[in-house]
Backbone as JSON Lines, residues from 0, in Angstrom:
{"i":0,"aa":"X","n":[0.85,-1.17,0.0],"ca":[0.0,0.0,0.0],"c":[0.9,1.24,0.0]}
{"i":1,"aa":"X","n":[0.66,1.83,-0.92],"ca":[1.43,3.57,-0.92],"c":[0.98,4.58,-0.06]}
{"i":2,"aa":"X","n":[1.83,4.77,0.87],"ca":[1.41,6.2,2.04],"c":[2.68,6.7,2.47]}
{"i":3,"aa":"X","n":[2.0,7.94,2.86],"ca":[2.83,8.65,3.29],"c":[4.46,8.2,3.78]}
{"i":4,"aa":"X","n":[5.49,9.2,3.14],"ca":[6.83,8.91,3.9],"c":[6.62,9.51,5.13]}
{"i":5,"aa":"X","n":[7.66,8.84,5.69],"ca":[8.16,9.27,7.41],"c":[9.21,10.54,7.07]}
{"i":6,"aa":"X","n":[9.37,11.45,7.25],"ca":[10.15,12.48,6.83],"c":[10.98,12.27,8.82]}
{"i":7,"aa":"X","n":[10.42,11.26,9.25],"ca":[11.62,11.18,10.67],"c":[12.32,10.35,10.59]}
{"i":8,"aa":"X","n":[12.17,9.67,9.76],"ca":[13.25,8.11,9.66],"c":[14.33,8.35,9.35]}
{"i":9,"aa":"X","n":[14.78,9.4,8.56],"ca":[16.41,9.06,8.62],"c":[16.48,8.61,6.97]}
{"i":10,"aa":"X","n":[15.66,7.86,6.7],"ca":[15.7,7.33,5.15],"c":[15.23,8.45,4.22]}
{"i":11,"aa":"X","n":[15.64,8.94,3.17],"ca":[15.69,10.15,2.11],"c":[14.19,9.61,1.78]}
{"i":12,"aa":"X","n":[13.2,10.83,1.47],"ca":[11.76,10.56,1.34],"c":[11.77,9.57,-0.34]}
{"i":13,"aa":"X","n":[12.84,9.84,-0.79],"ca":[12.6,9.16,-2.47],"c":[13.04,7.57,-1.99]}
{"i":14,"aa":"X","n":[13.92,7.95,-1.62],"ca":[14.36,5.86,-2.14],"c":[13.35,5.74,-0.41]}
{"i":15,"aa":"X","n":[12.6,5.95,-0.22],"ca":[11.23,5.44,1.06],"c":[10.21,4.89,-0.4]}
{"i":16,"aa":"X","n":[10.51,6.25,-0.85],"ca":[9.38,5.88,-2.08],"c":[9.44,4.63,-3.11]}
{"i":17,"aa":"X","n":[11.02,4.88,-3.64],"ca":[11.04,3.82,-4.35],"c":[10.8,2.32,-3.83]}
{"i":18,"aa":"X","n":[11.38,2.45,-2.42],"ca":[10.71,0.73,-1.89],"c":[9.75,0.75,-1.62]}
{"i":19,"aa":"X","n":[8.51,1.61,-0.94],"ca":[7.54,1.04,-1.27],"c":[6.63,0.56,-2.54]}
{"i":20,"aa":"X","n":[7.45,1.32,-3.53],"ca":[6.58,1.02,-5.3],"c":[7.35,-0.42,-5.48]}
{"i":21,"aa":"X","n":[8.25,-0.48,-5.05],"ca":[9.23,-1.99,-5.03],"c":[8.34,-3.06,-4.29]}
{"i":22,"aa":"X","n":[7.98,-2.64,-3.26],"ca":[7.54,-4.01,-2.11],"c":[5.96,-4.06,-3.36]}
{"i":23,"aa":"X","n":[5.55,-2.79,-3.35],"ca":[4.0,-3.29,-4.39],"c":[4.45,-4.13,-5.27]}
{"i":24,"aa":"X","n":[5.22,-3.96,-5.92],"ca":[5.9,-4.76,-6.75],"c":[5.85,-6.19,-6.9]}
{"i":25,"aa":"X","n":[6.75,-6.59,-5.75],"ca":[7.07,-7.79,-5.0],"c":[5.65,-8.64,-4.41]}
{"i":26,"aa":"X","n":[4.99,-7.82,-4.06],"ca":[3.33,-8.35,-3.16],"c":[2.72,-8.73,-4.5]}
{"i":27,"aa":"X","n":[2.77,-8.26,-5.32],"ca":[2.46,-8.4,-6.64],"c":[1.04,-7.32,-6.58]}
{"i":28,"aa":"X","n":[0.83,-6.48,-6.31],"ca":[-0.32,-5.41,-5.98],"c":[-0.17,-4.47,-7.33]}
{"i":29,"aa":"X","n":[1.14,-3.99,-7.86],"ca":[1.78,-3.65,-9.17],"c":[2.0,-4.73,-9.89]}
{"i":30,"aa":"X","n":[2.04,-4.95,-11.26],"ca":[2.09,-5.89,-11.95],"c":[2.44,-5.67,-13.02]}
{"i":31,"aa":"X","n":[3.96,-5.73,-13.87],"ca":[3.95,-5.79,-14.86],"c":[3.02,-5.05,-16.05]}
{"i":32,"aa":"X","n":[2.72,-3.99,-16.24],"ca":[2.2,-3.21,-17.32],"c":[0.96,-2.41,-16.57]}
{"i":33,"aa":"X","n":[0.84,-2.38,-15.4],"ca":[0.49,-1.72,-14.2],"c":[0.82,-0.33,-14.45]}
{"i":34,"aa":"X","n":[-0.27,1.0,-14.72],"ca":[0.41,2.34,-14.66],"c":[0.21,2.78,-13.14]}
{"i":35,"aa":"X","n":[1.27,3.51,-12.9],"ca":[1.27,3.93,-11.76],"c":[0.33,5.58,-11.74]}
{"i":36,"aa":"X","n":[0.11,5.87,-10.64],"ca":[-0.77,7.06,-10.34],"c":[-0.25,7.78,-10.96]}
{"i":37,"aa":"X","n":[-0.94,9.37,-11.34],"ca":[0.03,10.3,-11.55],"c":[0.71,10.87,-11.08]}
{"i":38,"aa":"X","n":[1.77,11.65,-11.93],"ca":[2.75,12.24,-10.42],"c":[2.0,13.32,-9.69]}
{"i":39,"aa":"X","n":[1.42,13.94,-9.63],"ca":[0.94,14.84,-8.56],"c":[-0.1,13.89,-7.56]}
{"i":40,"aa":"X","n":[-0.85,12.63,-8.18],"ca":[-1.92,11.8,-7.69],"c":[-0.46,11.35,-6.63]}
{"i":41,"aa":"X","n":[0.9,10.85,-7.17],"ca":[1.6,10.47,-5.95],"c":[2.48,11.41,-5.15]}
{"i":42,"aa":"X","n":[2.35,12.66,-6.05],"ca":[2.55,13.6,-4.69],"c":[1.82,14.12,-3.55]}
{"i":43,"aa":"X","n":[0.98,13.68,-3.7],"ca":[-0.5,13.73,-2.78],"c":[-0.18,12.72,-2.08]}
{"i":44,"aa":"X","n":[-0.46,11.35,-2.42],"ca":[-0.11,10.04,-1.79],"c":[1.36,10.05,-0.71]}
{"i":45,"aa":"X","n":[2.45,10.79,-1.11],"ca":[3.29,10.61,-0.36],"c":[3.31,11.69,0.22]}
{"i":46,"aa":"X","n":[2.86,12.73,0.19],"ca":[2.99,14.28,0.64],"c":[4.34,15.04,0.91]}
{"i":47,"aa":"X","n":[4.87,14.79,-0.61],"ca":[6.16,15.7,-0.91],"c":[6.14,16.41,-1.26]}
{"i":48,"aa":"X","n":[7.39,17.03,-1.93],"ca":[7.05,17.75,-3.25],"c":[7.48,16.75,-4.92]}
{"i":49,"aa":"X","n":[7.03,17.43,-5.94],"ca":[6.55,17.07,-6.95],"c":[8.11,16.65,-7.31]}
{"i":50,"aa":"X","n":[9.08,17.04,-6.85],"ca":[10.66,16.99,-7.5],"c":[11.07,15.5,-6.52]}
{"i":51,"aa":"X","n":[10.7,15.27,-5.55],"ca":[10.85,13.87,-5.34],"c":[10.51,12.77,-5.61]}
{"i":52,"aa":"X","n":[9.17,12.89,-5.85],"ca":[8.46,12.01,-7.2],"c":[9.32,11.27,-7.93]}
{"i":53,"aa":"X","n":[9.57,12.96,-8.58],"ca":[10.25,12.51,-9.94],"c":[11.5,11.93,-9.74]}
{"i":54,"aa":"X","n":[12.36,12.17,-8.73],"ca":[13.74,11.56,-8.98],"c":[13.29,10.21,-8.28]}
{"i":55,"aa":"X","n":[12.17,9.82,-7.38],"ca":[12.05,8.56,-6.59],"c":[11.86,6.97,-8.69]}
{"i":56,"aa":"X","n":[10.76,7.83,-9.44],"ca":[10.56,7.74,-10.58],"c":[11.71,7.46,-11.37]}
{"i":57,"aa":"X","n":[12.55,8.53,-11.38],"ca":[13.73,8.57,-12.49],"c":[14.7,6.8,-11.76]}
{"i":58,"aa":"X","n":[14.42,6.94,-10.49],"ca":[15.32,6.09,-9.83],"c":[15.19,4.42,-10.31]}
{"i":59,"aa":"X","n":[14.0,4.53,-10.22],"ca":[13.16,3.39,-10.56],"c":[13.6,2.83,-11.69]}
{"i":60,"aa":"X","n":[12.94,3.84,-13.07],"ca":[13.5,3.99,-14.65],"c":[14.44,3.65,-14.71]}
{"i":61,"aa":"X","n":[15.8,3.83,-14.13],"ca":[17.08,3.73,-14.4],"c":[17.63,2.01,-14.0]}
{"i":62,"aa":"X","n":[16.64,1.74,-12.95],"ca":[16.86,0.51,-12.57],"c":[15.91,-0.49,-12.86]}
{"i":63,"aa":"X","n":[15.0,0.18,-13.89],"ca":[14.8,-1.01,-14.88],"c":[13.01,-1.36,-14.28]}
{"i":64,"aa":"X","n":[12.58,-1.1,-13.22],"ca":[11.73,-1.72,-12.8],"c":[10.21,-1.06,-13.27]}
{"i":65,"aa":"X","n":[10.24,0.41,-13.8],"ca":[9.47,1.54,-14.63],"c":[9.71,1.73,-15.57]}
{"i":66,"aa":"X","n":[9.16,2.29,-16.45],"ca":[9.24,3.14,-18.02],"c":[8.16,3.88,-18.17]}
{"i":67,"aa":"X","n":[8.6,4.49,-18.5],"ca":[7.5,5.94,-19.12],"c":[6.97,5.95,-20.69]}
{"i":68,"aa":"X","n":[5.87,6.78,-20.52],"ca":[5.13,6.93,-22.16],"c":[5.05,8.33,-22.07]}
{"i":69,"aa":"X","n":[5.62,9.23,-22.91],"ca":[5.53,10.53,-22.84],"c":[3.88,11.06,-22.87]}
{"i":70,"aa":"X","n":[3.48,11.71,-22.22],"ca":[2.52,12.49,-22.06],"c":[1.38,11.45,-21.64]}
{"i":71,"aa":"X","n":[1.48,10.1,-21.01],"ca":[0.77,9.08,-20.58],"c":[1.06,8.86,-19.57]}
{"i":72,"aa":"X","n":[2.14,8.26,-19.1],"ca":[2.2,8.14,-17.32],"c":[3.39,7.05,-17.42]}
{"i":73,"aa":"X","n":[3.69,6.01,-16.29],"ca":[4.77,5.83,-15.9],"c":[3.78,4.18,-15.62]}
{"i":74,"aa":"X","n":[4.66,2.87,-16.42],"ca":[4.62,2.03,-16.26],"c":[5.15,0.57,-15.44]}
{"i":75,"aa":"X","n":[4.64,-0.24,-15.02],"ca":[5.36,-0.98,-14.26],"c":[6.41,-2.12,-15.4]}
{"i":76,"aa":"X","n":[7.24,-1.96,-15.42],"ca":[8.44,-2.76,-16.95],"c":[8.36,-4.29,-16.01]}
{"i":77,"aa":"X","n":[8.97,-4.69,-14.98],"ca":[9.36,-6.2,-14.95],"c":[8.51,-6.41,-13.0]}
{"i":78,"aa":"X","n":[7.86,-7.87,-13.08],"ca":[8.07,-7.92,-11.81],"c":[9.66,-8.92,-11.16]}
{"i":79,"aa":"X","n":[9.01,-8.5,-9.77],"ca":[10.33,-8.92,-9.32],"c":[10.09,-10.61,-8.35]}
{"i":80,"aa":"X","n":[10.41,-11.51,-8.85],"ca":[10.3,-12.81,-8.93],"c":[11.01,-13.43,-7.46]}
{"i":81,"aa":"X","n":[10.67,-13.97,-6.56],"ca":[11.62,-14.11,-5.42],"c":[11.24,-15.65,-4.86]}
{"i":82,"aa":"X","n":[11.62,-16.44,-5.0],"ca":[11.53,-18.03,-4.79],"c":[10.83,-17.92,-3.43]}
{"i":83,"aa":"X","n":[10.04,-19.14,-3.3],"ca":[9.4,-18.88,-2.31],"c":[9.98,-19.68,-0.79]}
{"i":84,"aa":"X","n":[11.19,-20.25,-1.34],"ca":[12.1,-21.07,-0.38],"c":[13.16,-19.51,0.1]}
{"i":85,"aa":"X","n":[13.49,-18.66,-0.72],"ca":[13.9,-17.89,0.34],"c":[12.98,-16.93,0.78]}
{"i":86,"aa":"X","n":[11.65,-16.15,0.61],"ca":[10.6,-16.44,1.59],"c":[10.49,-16.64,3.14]}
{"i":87,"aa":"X","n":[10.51,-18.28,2.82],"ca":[10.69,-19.02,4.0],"c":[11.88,-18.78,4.92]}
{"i":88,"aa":"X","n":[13.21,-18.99,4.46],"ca":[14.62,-18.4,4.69],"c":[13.96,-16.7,5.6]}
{"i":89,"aa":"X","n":[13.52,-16.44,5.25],"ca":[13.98,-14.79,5.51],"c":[12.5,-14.76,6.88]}
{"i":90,"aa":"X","n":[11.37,-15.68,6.7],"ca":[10.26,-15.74,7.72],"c":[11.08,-16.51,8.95]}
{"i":91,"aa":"X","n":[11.99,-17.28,8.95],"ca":[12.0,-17.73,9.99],"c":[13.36,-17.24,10.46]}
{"i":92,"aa":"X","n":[14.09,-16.38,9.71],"ca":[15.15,-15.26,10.49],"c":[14.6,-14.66,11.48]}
{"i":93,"aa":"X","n":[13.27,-13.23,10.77],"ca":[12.45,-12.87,11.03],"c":[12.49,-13.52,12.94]}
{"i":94,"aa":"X","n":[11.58,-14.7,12.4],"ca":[11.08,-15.31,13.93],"c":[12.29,-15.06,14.59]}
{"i":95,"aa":"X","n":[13.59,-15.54,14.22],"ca":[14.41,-15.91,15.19],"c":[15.2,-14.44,15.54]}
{"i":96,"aa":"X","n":[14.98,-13.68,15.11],"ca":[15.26,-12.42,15.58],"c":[14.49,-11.91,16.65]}
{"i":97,"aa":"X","n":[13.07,-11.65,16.27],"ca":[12.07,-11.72,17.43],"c":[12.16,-12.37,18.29]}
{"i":98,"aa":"X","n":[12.3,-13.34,18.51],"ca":[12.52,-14.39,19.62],"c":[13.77,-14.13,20.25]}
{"i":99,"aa":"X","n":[14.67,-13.65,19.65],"ca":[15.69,-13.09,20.49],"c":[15.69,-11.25,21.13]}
{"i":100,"aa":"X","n":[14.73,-10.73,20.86],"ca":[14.07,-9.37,21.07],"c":[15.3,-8.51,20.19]}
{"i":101,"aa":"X","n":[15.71,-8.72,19.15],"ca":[16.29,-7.82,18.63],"c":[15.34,-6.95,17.5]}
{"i":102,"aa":"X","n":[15.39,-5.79,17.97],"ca":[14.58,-4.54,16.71],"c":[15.18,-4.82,15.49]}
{"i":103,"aa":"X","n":[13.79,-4.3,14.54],"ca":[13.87,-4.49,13.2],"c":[14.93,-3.88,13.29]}
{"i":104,"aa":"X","n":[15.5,-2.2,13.56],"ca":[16.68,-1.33,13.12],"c":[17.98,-2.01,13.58]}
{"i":105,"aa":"X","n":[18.19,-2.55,14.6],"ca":[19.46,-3.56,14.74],"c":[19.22,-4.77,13.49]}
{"i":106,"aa":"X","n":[18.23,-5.3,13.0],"ca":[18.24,-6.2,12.57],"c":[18.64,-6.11,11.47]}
{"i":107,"aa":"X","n":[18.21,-4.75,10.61],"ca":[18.52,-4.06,9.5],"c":[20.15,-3.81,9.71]}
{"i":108,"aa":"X","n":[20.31,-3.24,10.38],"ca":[22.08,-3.25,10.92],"c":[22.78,-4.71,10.46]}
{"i":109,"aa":"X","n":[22.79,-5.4,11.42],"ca":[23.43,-6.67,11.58],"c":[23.09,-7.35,9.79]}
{"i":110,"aa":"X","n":[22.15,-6.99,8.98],"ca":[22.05,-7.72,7.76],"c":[22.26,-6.63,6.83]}
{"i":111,"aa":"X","n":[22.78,-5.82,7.0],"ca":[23.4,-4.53,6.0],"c":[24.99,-5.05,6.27]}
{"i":112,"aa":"X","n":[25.64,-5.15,7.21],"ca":[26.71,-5.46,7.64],"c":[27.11,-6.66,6.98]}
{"i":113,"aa":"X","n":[26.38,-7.78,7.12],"ca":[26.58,-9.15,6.55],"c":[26.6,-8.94,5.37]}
{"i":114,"aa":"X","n":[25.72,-7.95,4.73],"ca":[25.56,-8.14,3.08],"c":[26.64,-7.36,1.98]}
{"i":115,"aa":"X","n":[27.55,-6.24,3.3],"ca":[28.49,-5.59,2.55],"c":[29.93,-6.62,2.58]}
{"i":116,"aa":"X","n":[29.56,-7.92,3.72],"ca":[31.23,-8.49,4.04],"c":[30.85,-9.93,3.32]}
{"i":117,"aa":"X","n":[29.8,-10.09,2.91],"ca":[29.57,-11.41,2.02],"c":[30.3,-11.02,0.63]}
């Protein structure tokens, strides 16, 4: 679901944006030839301004996952395919993180860390 960025998180309001058009993505809620809102319909939706949109957009485009139709709107190009065995892998981290009371933001830590020394 697309809402509002957290302008307290710490995370730049665009790439907030781009993962959540990513996770729609992924949920499969966007789909492959899926137009997305317009940009002011998602500057409303995220309550930015209109120049973050666009670079959250341009970001997207560049990485393949959008394309544009001039004077039409902004398309969904590929979904993003994720086996459902790692899924599972990543649900029962999940658990075992919880179960050890560690916060999502340490958790995000400790697997940002792993993923730059892998």
């Amino acid at each position: 679901m697309l809402r509002k960025v957290d302008k307290h998180s710490g995370v730049p309001a665009y790439l907030q944006i781009v993962n959540m058009i990513k996770s729609e993505i992924l949920l499969g809620n966007l789909q492959k030839g899926s137009q997305l809102p317009s940009i002011r319909d998602l500057q409303v939706i995220f309550d930015v301004n209109i120049n973050t949109v666009i670079k959250a957009l341009e970001k997207l485009k560049n990485e393949g996952y959008i394309e544009s139709e001039q004077g039409i709107g902004y398309f969904i190009k590929k979904d993003i395919d994720v086996e459902e065995g790692i899924i599972k892998i990543i649900r029962e981290c999940v658990t075992k993180l919880k179960n050890s009371r560690i916060d999502y933001y340490t958790s995000m830590l400790i697997f940002e860390e792993v993923w730059k020394n892998e």
